[in-house]
MIKEVEX-692668 format. One record per residue: residue in three letters; x, y, z of N, C-alpha, C in turn; residue number from 1. Coordinates in nm, 3 decimals, decimal comma. Layout:
r: ala&nu: X&nv: Y&nw: Z&cau: X&cav: Y&caw: Z&cu: X&cv: Y&cw: Z&k: NUM
...
END
This chain:
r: unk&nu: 0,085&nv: -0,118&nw: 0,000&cau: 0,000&cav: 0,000&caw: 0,000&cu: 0,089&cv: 0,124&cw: 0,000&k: 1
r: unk&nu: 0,075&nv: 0,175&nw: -0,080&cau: 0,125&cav: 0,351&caw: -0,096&cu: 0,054&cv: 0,461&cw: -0,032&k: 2
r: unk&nu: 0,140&nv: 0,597&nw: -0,020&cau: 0,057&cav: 0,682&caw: 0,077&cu: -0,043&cv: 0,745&cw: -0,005&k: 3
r: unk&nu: -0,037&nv: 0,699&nw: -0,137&cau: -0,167&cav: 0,757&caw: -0,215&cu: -0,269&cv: 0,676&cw: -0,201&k: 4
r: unk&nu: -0,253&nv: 0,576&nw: -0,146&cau: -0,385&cav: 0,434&caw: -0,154&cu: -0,412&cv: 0,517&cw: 0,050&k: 5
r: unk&nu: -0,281&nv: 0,504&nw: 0,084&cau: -0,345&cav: 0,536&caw: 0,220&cu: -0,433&cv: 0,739&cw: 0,243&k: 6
r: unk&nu: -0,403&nv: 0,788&nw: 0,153&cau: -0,492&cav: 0,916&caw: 0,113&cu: -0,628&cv: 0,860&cw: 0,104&k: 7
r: unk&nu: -0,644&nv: 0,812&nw: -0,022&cau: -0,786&cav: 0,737&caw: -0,039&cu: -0,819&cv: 0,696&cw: 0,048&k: 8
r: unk&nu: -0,806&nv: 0,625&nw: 0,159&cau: -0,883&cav: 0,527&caw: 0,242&cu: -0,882&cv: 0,626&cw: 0,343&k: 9
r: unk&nu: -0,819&nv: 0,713&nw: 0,371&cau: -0,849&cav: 0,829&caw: 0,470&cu: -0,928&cv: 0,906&cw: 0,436&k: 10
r: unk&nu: -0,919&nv: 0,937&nw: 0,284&cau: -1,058&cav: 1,051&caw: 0,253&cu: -1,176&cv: 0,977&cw: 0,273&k: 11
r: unk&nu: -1,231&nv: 0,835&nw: 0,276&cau: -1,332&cav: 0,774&caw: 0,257&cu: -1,382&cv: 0,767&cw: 0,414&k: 12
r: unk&nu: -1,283&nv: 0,700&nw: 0,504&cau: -1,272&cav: 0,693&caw: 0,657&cu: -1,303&cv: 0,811&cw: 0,720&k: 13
r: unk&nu: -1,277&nv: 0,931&nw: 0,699&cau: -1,297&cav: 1,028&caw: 0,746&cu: -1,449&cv: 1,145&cw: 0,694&k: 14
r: unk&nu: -1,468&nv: 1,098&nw: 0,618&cau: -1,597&cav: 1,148&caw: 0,539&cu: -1,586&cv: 1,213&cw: 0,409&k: 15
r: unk&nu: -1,482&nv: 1,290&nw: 0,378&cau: -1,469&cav: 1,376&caw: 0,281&cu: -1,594&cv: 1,402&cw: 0,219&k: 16
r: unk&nu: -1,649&nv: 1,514&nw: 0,174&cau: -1,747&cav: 1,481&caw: 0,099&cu: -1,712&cv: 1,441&cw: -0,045&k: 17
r: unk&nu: -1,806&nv: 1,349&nw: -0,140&cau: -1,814&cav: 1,314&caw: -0,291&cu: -1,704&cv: 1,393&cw: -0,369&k: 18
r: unk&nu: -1,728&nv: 1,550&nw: -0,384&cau: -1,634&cav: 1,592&caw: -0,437&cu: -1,476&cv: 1,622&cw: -0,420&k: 19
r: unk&nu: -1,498&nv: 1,614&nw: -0,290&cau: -1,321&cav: 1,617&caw: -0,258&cu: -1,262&cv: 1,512&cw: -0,247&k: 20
r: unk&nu: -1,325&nv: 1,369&nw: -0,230&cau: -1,268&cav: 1,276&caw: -0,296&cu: -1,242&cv: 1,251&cw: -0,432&k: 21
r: unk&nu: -1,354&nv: 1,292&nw: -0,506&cau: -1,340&cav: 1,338&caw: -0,665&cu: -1,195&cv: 1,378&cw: -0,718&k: 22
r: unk&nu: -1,160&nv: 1,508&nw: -0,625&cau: -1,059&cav: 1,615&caw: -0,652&cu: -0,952&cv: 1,512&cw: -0,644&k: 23
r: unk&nu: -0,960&nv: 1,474&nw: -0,496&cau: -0,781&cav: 1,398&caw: -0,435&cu: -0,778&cv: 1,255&cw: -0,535&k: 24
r: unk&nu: -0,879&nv: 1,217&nw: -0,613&cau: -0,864&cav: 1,080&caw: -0,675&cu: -0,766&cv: 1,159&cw: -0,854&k: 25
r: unk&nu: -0,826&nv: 1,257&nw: -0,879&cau: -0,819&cav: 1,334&caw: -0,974&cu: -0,655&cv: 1,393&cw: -0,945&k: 26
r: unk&nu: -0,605&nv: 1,457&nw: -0,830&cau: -0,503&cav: 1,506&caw: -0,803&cu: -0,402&cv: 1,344&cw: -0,791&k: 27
r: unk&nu: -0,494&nv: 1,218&nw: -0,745&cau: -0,345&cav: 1,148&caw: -0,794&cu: -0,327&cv: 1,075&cw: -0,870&k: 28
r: unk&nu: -0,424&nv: 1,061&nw: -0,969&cau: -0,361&cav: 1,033&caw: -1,164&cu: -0,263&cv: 1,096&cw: -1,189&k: 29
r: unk&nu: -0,252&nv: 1,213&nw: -1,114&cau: -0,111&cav: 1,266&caw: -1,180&cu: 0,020&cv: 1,277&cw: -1,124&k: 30
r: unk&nu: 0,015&nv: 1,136&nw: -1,065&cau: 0,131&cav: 1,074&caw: -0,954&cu: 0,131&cv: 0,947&cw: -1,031&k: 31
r: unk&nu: 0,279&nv: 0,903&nw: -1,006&cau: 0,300&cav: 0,732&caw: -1,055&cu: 0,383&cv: 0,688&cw: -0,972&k: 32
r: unk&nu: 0,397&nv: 0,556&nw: -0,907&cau: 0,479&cav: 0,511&caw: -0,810&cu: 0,555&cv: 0,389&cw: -0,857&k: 33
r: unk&nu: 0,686&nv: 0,431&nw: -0,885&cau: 0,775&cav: 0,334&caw: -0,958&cu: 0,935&cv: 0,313&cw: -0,824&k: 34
r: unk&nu: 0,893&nv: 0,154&nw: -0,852&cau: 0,997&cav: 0,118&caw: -0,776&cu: 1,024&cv: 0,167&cw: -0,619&k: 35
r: unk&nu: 0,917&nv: 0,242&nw: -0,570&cau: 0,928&cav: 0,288&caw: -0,399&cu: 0,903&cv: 0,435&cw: -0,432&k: 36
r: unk&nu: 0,947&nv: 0,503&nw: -0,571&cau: 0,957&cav: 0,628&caw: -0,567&cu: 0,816&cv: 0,690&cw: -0,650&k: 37
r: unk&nu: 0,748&nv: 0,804&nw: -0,560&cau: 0,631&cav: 0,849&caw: -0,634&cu: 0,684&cv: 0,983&cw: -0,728&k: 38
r: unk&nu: 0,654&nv: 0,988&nw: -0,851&cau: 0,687&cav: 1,084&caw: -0,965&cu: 0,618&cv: 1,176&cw: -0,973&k: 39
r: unk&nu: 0,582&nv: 1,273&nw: -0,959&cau: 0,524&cav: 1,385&caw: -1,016&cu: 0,449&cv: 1,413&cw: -1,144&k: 40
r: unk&nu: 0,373&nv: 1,344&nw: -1,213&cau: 0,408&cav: 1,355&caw: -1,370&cu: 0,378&cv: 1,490&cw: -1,415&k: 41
r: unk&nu: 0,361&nv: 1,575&nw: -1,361&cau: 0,370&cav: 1,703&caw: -1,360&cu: 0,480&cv: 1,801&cw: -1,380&k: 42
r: unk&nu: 0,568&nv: 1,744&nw: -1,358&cau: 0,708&cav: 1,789&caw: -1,318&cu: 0,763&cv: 1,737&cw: -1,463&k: 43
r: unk&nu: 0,883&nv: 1,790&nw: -1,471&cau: 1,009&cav: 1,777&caw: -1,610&cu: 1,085&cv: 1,689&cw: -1,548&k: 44
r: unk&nu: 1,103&nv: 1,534&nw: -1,622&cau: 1,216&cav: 1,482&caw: -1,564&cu: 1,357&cv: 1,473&cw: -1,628&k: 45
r: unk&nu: 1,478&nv: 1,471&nw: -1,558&cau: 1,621&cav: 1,459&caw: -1,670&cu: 1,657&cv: 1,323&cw: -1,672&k: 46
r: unk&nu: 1,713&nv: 1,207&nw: -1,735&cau: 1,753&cav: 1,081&caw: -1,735&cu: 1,919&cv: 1,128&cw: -1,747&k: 47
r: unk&nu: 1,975&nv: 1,011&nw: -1,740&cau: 2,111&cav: 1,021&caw: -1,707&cu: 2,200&cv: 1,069&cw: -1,832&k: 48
r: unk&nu: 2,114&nv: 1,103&nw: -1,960&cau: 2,207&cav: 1,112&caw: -2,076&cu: 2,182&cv: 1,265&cw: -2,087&k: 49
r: unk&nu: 2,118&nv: 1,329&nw: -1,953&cau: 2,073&cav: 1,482&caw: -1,938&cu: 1,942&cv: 1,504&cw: -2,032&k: 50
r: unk&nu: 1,864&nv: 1,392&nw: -2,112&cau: 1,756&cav: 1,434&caw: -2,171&cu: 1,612&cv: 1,460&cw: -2,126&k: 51
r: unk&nu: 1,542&nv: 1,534&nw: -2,116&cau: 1,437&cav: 1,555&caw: -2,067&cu: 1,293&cv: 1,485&cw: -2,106&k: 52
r: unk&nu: 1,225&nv: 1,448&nw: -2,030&cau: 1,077&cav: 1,379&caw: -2,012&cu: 1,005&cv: 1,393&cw: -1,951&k: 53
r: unk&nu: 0,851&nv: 1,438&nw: -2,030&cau: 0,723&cav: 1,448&caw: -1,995&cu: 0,656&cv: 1,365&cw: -1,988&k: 54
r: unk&nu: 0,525&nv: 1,418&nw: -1,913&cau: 0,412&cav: 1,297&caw: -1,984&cu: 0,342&cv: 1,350&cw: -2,077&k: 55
r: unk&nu: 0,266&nv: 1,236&nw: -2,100&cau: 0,191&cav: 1,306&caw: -2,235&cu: 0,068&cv: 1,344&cw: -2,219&k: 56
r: unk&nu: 0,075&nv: 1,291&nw: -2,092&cau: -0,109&cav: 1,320&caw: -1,998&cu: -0,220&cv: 1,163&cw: -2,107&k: 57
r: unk&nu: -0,106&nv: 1,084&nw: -2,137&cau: -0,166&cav: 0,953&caw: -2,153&cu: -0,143&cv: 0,835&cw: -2,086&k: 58
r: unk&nu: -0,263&nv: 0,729&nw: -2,039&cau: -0,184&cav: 0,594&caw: -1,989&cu: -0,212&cv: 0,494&cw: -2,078&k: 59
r: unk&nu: -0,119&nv: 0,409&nw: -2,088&cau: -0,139&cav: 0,300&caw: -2,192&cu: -0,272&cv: 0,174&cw: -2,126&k: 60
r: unk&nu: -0,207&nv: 0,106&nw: -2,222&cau: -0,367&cav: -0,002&caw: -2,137&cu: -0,297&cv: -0,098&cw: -2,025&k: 61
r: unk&nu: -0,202&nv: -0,082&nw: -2,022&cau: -0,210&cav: -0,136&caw: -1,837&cu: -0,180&cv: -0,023&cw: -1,732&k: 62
r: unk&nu: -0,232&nv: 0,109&nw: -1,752&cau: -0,211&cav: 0,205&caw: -1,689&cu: -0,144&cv: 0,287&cw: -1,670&k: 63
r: unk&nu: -0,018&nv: 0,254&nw: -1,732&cau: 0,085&cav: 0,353&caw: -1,655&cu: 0,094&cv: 0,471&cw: -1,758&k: 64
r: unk&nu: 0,224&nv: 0,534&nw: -1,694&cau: 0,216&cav: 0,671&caw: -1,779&cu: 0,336&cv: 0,691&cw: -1,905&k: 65
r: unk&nu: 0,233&nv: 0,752&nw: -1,986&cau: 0,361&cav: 0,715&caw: -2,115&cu: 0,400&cv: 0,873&cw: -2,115&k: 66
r: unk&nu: 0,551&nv: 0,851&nw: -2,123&cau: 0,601&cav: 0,942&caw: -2,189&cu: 0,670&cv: 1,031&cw: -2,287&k: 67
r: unk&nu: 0,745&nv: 1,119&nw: -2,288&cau: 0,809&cav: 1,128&caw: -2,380&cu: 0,884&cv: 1,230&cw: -2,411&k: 68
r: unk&nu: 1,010&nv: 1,179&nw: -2,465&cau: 1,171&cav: 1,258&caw: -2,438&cu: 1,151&cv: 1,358&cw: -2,559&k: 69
r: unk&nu: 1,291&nv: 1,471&nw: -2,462&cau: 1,298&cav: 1,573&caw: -2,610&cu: 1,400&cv: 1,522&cw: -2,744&k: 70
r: unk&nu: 1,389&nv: 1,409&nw: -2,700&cau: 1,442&cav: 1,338&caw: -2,852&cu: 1,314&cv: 1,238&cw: -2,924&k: 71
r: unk&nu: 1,206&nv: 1,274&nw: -2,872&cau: 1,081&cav: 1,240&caw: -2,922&cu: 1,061&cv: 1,103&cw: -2,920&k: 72
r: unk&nu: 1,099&nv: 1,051&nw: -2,812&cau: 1,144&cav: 0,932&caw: -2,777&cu: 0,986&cv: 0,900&cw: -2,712&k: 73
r: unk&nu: 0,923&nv: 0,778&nw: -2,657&cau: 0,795&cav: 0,760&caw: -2,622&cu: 0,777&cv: 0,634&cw: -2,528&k: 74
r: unk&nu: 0,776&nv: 0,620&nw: -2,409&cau: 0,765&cav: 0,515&caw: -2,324&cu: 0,715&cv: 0,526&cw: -2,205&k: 75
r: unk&nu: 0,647&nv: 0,457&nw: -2,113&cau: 0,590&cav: 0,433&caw: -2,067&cu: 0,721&cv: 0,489&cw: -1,924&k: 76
r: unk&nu: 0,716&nv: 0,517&nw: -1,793&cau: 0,758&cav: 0,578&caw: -1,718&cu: 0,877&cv: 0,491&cw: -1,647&k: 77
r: unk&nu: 0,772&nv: 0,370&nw: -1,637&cau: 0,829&cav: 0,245&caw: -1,555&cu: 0,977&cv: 0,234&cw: -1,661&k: 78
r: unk&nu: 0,928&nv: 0,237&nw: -1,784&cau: 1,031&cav: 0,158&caw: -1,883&cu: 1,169&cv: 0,242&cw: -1,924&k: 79
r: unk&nu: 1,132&nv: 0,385&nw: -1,898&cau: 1,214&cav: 0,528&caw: -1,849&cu: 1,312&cv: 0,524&cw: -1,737&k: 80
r: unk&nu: 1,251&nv: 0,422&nw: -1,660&cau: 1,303&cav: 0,455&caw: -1,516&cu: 1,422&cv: 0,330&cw: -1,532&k: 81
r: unk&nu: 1,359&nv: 0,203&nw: -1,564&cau: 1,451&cav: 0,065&caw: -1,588&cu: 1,533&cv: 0,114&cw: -1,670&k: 82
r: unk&nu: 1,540&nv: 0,169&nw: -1,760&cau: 1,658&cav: 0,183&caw: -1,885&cu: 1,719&cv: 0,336&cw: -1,818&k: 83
r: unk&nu: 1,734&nv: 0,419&nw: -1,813&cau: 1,793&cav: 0,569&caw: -1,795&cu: 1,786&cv: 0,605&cw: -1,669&k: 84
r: unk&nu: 1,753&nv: 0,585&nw: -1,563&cau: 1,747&cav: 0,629&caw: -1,371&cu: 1,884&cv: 0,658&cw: -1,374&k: 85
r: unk&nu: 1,907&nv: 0,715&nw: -1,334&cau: 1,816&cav: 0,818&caw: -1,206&cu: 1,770&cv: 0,934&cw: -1,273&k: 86
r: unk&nu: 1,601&nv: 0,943&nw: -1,253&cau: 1,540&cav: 1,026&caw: -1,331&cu: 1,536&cv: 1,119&cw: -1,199&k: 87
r: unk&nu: 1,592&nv: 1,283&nw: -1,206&cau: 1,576&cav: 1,391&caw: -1,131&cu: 1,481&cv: 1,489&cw: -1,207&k: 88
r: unk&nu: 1,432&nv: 1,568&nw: -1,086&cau: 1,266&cav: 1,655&caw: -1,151&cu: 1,362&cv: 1,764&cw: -1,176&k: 89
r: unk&nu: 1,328&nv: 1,791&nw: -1,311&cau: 1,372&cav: 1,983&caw: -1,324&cu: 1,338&cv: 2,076&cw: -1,240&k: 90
r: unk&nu: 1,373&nv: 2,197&nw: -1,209&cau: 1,350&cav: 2,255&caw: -1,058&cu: 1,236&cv: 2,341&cw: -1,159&k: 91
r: unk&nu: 1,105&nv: 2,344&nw: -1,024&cau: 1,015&cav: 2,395&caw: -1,101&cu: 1,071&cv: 2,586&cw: -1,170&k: 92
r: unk&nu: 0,952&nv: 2,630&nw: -1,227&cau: 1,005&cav: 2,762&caw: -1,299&cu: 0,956&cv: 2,834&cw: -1,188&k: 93
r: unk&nu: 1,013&nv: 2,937&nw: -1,202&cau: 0,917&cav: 3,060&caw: -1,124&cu: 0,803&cv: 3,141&cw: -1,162&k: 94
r: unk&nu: 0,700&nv: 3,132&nw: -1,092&cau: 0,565&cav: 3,217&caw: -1,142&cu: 0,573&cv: 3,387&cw: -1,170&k: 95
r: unk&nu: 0,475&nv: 3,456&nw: -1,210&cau: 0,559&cav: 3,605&caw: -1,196&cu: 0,524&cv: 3,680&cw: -1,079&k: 96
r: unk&nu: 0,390&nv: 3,573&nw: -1,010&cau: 0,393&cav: 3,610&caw: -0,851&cu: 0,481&cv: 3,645&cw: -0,781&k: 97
r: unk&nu: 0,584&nv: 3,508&nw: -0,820&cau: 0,682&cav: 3,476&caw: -0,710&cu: 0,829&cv: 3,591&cw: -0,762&k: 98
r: unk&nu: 0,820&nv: 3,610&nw: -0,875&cau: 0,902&cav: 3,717&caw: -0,886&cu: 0,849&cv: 3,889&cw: -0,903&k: 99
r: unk&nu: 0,723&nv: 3,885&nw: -0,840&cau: 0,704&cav: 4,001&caw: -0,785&cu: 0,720&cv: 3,991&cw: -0,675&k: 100
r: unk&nu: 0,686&nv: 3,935&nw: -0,571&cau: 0,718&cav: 3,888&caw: -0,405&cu: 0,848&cv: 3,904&cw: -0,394&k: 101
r: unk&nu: 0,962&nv: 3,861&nw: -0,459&cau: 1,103&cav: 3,866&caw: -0,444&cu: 1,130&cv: 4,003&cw: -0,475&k: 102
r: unk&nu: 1,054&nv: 4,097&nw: -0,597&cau: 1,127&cav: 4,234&caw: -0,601&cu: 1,058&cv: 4,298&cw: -0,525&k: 103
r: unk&nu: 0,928&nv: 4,312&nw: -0,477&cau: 0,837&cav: 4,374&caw: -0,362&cu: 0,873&cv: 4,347&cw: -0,198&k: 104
r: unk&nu: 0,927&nv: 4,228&nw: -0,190&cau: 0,939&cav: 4,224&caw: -0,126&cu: 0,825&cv: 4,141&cw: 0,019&k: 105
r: unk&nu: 0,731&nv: 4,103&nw: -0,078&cau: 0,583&cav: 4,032&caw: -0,018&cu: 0,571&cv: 3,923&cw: -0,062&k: 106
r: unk&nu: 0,475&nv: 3,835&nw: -0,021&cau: 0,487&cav: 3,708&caw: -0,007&cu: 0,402&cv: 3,655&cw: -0,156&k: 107
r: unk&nu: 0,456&nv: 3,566&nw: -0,225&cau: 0,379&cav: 3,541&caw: -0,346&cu: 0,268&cv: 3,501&cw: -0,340&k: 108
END
């Protein structure tokens, strides 16, 4: 059991209403848990040859998440991770919130 299976069974255990279980079931399709480690698929990943991978916001038919390199490369996450790991997340970008907060001086 993963802490996304143990999310679910807490939103259900605890009452959540319909839709916010909706939301948190919805918020973790866009998580994948490979090998112990949960992915972001949200996030930019680098593989070890420094190339970068998305998802495609598709899952194949046994579920998982396919992706795909900026060498237009196309595989499934798991199969990303077995061939090229250590996959590290690109550091997210900055919003222009957050770089008004930094020149203002207020909180983004």
């Amino acid at each position: 059991m993963t802490f996304l299976d143990d999310l679910a069974a807490a939103s259900v255990a605890l009452g959540l209403p319909v839709p916010d279980q909706q939301q948190l079931a919805a918020v973790m399709a866009e998580y994948e848990l490979v090998d112990g480690t949960v992915y972001d698929l949200a996030r930019t990943w680098r593989d070890q040859r420094d190339c970068l991978w998305w998802w495609t916001g598709v899952r194949d038919e046994q579920g998982r998440a396919v992706m795909v390199s900026s060498l237009g490369e196309e595989a499934p996450l798991v199969d990303v991770y077995l061939a090229l790991a250590p996959l590290l997340p690109e550091p997210a970008r900055l919003t222009a919130g957050a770089y008004r907060a930094a020149y203002l001086g207020g909180a983004a």
